[in-house]
N, C-alpha and C positions, 0 to 999 in steps of 0.2 A: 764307326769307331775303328782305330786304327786306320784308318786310310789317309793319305795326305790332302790337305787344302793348301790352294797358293791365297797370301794376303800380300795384296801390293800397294802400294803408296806411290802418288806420282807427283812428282812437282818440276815446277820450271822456273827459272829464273836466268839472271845475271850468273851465277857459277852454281858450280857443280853442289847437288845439295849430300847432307850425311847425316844418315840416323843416327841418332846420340846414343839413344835406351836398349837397354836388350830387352826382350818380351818376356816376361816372367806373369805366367799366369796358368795356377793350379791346374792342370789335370790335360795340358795343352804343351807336348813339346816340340821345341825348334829343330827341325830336321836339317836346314840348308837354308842360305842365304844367298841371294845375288844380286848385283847394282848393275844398271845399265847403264848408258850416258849418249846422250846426240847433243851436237853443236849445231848450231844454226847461224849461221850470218846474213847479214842483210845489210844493204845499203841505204839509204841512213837505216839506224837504228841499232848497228852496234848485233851482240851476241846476244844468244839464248842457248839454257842450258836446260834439257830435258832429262829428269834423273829417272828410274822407274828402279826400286827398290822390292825385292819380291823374298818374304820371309816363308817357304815350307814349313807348313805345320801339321802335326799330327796328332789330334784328340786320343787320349788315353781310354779315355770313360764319353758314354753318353751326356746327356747332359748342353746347360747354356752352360758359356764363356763369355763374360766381358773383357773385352780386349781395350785394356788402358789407352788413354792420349800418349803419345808417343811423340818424343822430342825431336825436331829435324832442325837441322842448322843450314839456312839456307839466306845467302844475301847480305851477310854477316850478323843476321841477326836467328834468334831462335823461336820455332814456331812448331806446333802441335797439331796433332793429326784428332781426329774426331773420334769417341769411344765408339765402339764398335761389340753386336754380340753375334756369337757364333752359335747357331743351335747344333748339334750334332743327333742323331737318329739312329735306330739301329737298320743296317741292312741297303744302304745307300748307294755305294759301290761307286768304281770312277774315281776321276779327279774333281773335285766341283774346284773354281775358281770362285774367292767372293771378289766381288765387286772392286776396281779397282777405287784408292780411297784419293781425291786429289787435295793435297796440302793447300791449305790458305797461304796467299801468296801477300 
């Protein structure tokens, strides 16, 4: 409790992707947010964009968290990331990374 976790979202496409939702989820607050981005080119085949979105969170209270489908706008279309739960514990310590989550493309 009180510690932070990094939740990251990864997706790749045609352009560059962008989280739509803010994270709004009881007892779980947003510390810091950062995007990343890599271009890739290739002959044939054109461009790839690799986004990796990484939201700092910080559990207030012990306890699960379901973390909602989360909107990405990616290709010019919009698409959702899978729900997700966070168990939190007491006495943990560190940073735990969860899992990064890769967006259906």
């Amino acid at each position: 409790m009180g510690e932070p976790v990094e939740f990251v979202i990864l997706a790749a496409g045609k352009s560059q992707a962008r989280l739509l939702d803010d994270l709004l989820v009881d007892g779980l607050r947003v510390a810091g947010k950062s995007d990343q981005f890599q271009v890739q080119m290739s002959f044939p085949g054109g461009m790839e964009v690799r986004t990796r979105t990484v939201l700092t969170l910080v559990p207030e209270r012990e306890g699960e968290f379901r973390i909602p489908p989360l909107r990405v706008r990616m290709n010019g279309q919009i698409v959702k990331t899978p729900e997700c739960v966070l168990r939190v514990q007491p006495g943990a310590g560190g940073i735990p990374v969860l899992p990064a989550i890769p967006v259906p493309q």
